[in-house]
C-alpha positions as CSV (number, residue, x, y, z in Angstrom):
1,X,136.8,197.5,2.7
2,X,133.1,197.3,3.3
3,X,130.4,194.8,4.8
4,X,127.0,194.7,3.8
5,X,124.7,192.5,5.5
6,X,122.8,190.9,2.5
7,X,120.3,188.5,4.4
8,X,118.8,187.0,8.0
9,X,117.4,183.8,8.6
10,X,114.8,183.9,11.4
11,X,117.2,182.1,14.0
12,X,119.8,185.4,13.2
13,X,122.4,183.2,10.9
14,X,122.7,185.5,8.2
15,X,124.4,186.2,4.9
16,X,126.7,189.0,4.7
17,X,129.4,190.9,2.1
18,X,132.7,191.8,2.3
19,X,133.3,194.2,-0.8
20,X,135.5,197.3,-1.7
21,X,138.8,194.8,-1.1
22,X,142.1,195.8,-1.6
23,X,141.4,198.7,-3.8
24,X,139.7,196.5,-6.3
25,X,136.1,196.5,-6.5
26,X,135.1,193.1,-8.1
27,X,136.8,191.0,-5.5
28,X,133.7,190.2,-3.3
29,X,133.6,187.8,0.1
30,X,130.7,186.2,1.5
31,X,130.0,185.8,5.5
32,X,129.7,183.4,7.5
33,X,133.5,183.0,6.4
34,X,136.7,181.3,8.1
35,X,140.2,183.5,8.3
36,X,143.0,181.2,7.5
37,X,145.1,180.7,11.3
38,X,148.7,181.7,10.4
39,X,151.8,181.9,12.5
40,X,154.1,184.4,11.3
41,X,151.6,184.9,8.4
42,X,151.8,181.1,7.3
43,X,149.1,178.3,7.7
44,X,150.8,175.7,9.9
45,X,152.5,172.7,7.5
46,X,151.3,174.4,4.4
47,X,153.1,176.8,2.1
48,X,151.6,179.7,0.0
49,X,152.4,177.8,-3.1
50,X,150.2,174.5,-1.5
51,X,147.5,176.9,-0.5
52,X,146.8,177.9,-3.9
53,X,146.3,174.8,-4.5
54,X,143.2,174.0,-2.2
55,X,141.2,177.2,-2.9
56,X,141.0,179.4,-6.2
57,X,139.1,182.0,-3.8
58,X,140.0,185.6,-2.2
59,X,141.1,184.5,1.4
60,X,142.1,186.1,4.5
61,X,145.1,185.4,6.6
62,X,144.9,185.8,10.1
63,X,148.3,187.3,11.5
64,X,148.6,187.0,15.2
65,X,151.5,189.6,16.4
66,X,152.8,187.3,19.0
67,X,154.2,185.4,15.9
68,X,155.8,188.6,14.2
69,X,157.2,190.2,17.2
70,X,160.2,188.8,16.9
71,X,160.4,190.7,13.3
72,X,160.3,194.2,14.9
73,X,162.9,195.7,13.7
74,X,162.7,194.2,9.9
75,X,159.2,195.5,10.1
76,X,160.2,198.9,10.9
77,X,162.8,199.6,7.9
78,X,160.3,197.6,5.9
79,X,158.0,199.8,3.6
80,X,155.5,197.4,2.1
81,X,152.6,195.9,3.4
82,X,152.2,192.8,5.9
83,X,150.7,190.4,2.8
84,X,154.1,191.2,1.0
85,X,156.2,191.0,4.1
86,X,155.1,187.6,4.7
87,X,155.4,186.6,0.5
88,X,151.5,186.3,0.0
89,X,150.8,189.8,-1.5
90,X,147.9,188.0,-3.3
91,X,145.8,187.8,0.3
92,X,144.2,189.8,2.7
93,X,146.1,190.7,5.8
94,X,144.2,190.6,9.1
95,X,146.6,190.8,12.5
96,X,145.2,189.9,15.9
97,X,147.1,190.4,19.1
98,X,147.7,187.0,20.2
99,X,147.4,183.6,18.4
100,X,144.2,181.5,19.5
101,X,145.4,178.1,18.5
102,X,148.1,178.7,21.5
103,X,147.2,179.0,25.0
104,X,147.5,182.4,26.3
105,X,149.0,182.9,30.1
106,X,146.9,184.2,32.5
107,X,148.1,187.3,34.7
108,X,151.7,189.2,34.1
109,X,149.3,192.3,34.1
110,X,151.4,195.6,33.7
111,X,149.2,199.2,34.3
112,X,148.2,200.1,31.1
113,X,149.9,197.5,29.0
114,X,149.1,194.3,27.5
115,X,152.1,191.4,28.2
116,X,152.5,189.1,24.8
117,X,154.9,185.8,25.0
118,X,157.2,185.2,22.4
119,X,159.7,182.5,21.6
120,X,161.9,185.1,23.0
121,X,160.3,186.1,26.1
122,X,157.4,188.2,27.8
123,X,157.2,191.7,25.8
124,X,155.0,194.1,27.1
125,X,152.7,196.7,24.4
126,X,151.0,200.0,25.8
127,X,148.6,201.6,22.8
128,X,151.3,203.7,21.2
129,X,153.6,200.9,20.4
130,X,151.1,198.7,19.2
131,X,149.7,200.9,16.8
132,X,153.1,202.0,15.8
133,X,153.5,198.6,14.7
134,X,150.1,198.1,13.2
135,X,151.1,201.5,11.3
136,X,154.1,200.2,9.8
137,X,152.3,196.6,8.7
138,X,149.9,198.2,6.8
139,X,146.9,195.3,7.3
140,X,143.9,195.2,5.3
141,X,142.2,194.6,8.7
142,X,143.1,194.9,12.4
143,X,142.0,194.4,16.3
144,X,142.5,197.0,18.7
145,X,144.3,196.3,21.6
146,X,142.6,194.3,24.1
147,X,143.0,193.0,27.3
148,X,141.2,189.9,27.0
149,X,142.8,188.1,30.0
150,X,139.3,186.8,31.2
151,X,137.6,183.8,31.0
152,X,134.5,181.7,33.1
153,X,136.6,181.6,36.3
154,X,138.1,185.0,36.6
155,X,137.2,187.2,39.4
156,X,134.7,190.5,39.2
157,X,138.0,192.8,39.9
158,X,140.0,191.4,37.2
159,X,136.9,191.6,34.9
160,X,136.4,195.1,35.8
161,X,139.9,196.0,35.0
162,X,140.0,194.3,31.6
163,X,137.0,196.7,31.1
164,X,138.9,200.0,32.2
165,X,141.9,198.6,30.6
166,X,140.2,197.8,27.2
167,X,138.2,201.2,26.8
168,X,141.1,202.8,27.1
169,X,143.1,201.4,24.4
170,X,140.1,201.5,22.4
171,X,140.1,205.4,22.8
172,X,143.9,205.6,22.1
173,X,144.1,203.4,18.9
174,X,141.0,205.3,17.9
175,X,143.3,208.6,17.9
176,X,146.4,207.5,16.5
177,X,143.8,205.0,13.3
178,X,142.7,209.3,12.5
179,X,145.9,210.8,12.1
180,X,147.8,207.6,10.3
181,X,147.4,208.1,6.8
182,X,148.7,204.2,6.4
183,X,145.6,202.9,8.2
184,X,142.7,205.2,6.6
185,X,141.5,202.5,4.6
186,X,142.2,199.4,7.0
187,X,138.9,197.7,8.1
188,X,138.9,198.5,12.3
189,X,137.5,195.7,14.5
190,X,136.7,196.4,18.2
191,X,137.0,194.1,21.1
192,X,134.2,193.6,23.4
193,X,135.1,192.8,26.7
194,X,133.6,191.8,29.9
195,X,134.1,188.2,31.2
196,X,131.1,186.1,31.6
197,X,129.2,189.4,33.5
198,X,126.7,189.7,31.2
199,X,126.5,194.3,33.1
200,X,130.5,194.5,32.5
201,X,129.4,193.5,28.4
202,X,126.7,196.4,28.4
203,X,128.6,198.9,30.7
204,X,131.7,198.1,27.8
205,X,129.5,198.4,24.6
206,X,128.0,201.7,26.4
207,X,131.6,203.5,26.0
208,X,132.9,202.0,22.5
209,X,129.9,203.1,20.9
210,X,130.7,206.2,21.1
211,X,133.7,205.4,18.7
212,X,131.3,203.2,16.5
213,X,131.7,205.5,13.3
214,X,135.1,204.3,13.3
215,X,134.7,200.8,13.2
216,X,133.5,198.1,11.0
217,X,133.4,195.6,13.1
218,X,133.5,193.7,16.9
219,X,135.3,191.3,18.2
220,X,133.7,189.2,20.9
221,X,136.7,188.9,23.0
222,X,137.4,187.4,26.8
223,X,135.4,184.2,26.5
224,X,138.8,182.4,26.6
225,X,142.7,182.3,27.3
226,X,142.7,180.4,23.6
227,X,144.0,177.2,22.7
228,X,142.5,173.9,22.4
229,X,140.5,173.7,25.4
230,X,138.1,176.0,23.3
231,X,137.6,172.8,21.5
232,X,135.6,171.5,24.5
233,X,133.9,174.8,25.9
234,X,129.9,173.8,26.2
235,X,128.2,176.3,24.1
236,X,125.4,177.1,26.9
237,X,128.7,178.3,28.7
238,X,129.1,181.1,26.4
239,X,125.7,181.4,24.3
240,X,123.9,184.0,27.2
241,X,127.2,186.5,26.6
242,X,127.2,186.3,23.0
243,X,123.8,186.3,22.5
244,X,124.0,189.7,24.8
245,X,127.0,191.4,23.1
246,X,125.2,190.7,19.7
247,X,122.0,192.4,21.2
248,X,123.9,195.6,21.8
249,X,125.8,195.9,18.9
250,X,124.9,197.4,15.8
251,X,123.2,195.1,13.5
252,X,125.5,196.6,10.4
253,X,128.8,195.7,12.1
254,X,130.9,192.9,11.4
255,X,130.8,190.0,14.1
256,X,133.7,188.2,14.6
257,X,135.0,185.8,17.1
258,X,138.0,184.1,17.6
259,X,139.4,180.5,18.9
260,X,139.2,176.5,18.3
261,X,135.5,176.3,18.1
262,X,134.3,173.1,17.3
263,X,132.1,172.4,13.9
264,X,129.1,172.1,16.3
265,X,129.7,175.2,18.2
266,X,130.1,177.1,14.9
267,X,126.8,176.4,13.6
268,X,125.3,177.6,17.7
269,X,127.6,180.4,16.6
270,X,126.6,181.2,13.0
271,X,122.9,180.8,14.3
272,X,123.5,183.5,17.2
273,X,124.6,186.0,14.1
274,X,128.7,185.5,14.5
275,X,130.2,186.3,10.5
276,X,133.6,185.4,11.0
277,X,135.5,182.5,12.8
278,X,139.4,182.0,11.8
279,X,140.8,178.0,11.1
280,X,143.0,177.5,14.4
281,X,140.8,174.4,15.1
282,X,142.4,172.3,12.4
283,X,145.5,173.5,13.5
284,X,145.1,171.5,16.8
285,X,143.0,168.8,14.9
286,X,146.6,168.3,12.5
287,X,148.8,168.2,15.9
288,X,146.9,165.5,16.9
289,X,147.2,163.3,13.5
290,X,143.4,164.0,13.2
291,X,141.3,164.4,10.0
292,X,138.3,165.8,9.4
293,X,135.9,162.9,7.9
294,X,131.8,164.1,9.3
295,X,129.9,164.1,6.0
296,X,128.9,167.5,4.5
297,X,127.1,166.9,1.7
298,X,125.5,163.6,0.5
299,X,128.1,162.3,-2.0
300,X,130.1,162.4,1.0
301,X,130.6,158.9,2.4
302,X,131.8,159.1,5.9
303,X,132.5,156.8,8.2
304,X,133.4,158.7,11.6
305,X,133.1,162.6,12.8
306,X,137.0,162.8,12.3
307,X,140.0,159.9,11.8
308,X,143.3,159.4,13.6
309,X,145.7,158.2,11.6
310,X,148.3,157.1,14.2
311,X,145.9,154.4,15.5
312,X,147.0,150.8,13.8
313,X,143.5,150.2,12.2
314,X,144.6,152.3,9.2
315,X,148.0,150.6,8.9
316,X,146.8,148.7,5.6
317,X,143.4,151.2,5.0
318,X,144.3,151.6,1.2
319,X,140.6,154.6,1.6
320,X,141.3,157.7,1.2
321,X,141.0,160.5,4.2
322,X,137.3,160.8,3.3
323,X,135.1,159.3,0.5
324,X,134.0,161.5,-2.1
325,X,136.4,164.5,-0.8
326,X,138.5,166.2,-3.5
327,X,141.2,168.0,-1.7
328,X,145.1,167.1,-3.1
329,X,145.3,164.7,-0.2
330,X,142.8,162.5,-0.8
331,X,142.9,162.5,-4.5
332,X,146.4,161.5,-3.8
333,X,147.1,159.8,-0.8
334,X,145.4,156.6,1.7
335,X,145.1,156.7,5.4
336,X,147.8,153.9,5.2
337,X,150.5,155.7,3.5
338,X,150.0,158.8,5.9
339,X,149.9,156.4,8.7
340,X,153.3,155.3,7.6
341,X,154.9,159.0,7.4
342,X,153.5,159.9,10.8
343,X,154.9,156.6,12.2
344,X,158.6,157.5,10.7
345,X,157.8,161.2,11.6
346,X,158.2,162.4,8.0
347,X,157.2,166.2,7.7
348,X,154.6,164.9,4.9
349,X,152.2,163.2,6.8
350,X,151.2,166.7,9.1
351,X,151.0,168.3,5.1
352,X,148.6,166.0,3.8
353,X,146.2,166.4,6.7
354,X,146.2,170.0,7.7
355,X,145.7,170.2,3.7
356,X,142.5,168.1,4.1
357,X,141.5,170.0,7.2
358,X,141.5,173.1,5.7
359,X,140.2,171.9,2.5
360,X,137.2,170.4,4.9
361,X,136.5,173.4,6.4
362,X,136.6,175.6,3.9
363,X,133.9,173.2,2.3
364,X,132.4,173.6,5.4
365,X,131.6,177.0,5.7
366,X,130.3,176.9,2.0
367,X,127.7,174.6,3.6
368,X,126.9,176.9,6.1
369,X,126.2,180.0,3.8
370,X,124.2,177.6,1.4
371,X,122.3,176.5,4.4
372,X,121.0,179.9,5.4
373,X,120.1,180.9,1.6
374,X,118.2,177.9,1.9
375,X,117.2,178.3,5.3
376,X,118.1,174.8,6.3
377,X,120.5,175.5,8.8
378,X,118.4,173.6,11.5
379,X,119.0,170.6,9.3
380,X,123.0,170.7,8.9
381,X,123.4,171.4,12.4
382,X,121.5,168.6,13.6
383,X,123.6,166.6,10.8
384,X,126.6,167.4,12.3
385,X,125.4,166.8,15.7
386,X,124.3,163.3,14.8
387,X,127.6,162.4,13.8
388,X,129.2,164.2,16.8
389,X,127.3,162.2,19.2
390,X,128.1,159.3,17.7
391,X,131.5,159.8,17.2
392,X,131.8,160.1,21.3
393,X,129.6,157.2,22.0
394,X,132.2,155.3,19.8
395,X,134.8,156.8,21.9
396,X,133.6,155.5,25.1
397,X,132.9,152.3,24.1
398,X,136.4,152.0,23.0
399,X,137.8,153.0,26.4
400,X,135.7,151.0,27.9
401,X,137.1,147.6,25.7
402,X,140.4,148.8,26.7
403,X,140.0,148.9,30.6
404,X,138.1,145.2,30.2
C-alpha cells in the first residue's frame, strides 16, 4: 500500500491517495477518509451483507484487538488473513490496539507491557506477543504498540514513561515487521506519544524518526483514554499538540488520529492536515437513539444538528430521518416507526440509525474532500458550526422549559 499526497489547501487540509491496495493496482482511496469502527471486525448493528448496501466503495475496517483477544487461539491455527477471519475478505483490514468508541482504564501499568480489558478480564501484551499476533492476522495495515495511557490531566512522570515505554515498542515491532515475511507488505503506522507536553512530542518524534523508512504513517496518539467524552473535548484543548506533532513529522506520511471526534472537530482536524479519522462517533451517536440530520449539501433539508428518536415529538413524525438523504433507512423508514421499535426495544430500530449514521458520514467526508478541491473548506466548517450552535442553544432552552 502506498500514499501519495496529491494536494494542500493553504490552511494544510489536503487531498491525499491511498494506492497499491491489496495487491491490485486500480483500487484507489482518497484522504481525508473515515475507517469503518468495528468490534470484532463488525460495524456495530450492521452486518457485512447491510454494509454493502450503503457504500459501493473500497472501505477500511478498523479492528481494535481488544475485540479479538478473546479469539487467540482460533487466530493462531488460522492461516488466512484478518478480512477473511472476520467474513469480509472484500475490505481492508486495519487493527488498532484498543477500541476508541470504549473508554479505556487508566493505570494497571506493568514494566514493559501494555494491559488490554477484555470481556474476559485484564490481559497484559509485551512487543513480542503483540506482533506475534499482528503476524498471524495478516492486516493490510497496523499500529505499533503504544502506550497511550495519557491524557490533559496526567502527571509529567507518567508522560515521561509513556515516552520510554512507547519508543521502545516502537524499536521492537520495528525488528520483528523486518524479519516477518507475513507483514512485508502491511502499511506500518507509528504512534506519537507525549501527553499534552508539547517537549515530550518533539523529544518522541526525535527517536522514531530514526525508524521513519519503515513507516507509512503516524498516529497521533495520547490525547485521550477514548470513548465518548472525546465527543466533547474543546478543540483549543488539543489543536497546540497536533498542530506540533504535524510540524515534526514528515510531510509524506500518513496522519491519522483516532476517537469520537465530533463533525466540528473533524473539519479543525482535517484543516490542521489529519488524513484519517475512523466512525466510532456514530457508534455512540446510535447508543444514544441519535441521528445525524446537519445539512451537507443544499438539497439537504434539515431541521436540527442531529434527532433523537426516543423523545415523544416523533411518535406520529411520518419524515424521514433526514430530508433529501438516500441511505436504506430513510428511503424506507419514518422517525415514527423507528420511534416505535426503540420504544418495544426491537433490534431494528439501533439498525436503521447506525445505517443512516454511517451513511451520513461517509457523505460527510465526500464533502470534506470536495471542499478542499474547491478550497471552500472555510465555508462548510462554518456551515456546520452554524447548525452546531444552534443545535445547543435549542438544547438549553429546552432544559430551561423543563425546570420552569
Amino acid at each position: 500500500m502506498k500514499f501519495t499526497v496529491k494536494h494542500v489547501m493553504k490552511q494544510s487540509a489536503r487531498i491525499g491517495e491511498l494506492s497499491h491496495i491489496k495487491a491490485d493496482f486500480g483500487i484507489k482511496m482518497e484522504t481525508p477518509l473515515v475507517l469503518l469502527h468495528t468490534q470484532a471486525g463488525h460495524i456495530p448493528h450492521i452486518t457485512h451483507e447491510v454494509l454493502k448496501l450503503i457504500s459501493k466503495e473500497p472501505q477500511i475496517l478498523q479492528i481494535p484487538l481488544v475485540s479479538i483477544h478473546n479469539y487467540y487461539d482460533a487466530i493462531q491455527d488460522y492461516d488466512g488473513r484478518i478480512s477473511e477471519f472476520v467474513g469480509s475478505k472484500d475490505t481492508i483490514s486495519y487493527i488498532t490496539l484498543n477500541d476508541p468508541s470504549n473508554l479505556t482504564r487508566q493505570g494497571h501499568h506493568v514494566k514493559e507491557m501494555v494491559p488490554i480489558f477484555t470481556k474476559n478480564g485484564k490481559v497484559l501484551y509485551d512487543s513480542q506477543k503483540y506482533m506475534a499476533m499482528i503476524n498471524n492476522l495478516k492486516p493490510d495495515m497496523y499500529t505499533l504498540l503504544s502506550d497511550g495511557d495519557t491524557n490533559i490531566a496526567s502527571s509529567q512522570k507518567r508522560i515521561t514513561k509513556s515516552v520510554e515505554n512507547t519508543a521502545a515498542f516502537n524499536k521492537q515491532c520495528i525488528s520483528y515487521q523486518k524479519k516477518s515475511s507475513n507483514l512485508q507488505d502491511s502499511f506500518v503506522i507509528a504512534p506519537v506519544v507525549g501527553g499534552y507536553c508539547l517537549k515530550s512530542r518533539e523529544k518522541f518524534i526525535e527517536l522514531i524518526l530514526q525508524n521513519d523508512s519503515f513507516v507509512h504513517g503516524y498516529l497521533i496518539d495520547g490525547l485521550h483514554n477514548n470513548g465518548p467524552e472525546v465527543e466533547f473535548i474543546p478543540f483549543n484543548e488539543v489543536e497546540l499538540v497536533v498542530k506540533k506533532v504535524i510540524d515534526n513529522l514528515p510531510e509524506s506520511k500518513l496522519r491519522v488520529i483516532s476517537g469520537c471526534w465530533s463533525p466540528v472537530n473533524i473539519i479543525k482536524l482535517v484543516k490542521c492536515g489529519i488524513d484519517v479519522f475512523d466512525t466510532s462517533y456514530c457508534r455512540i451517536l446510535t447508543e444514544r437513539s441519535a441521528a445525524l440530520t446537519f445539512s451537507i449539501n443544499e438539497n439537504d433539508l434539515s431541521e436540527a444538528y442531529e434527532i433523537n428518536l426516543r423523545h415523544n415529538q416523533y411518535a406520529e413524525d411520518f419524515k424521514p430521518l433526514l430530508l433529501g438523504c438516500q441511505c436504506i433507512t430513510c428511503n424506507g423508514y419514518s422517525r415514527g416507526y423507528i420511534h416505535h421499535l426503540l420504544t418495544v426495544q426491537e433490534l431494528l430500530g439501533s439498525v436503521l440509525i447506525m445505517i443512516h449514521n454511517v451513511h451520513h458520514i461517509l457523505r460527510f467526508f465526500s464533502k470534506i474532500r470536495q471542499s478542499i478541491r474547491d478550497e471552500c473548506l472555510v465555508d462548510l466548517e462554518n456551515n456546520i458550526l452554524d447548525q452546531y450552535n444552534e443545535f445547543q442553544c435549542q438544547k438549553i432552552k429546552n432544559l430551561e422549559n423543563e425546570n420552569k
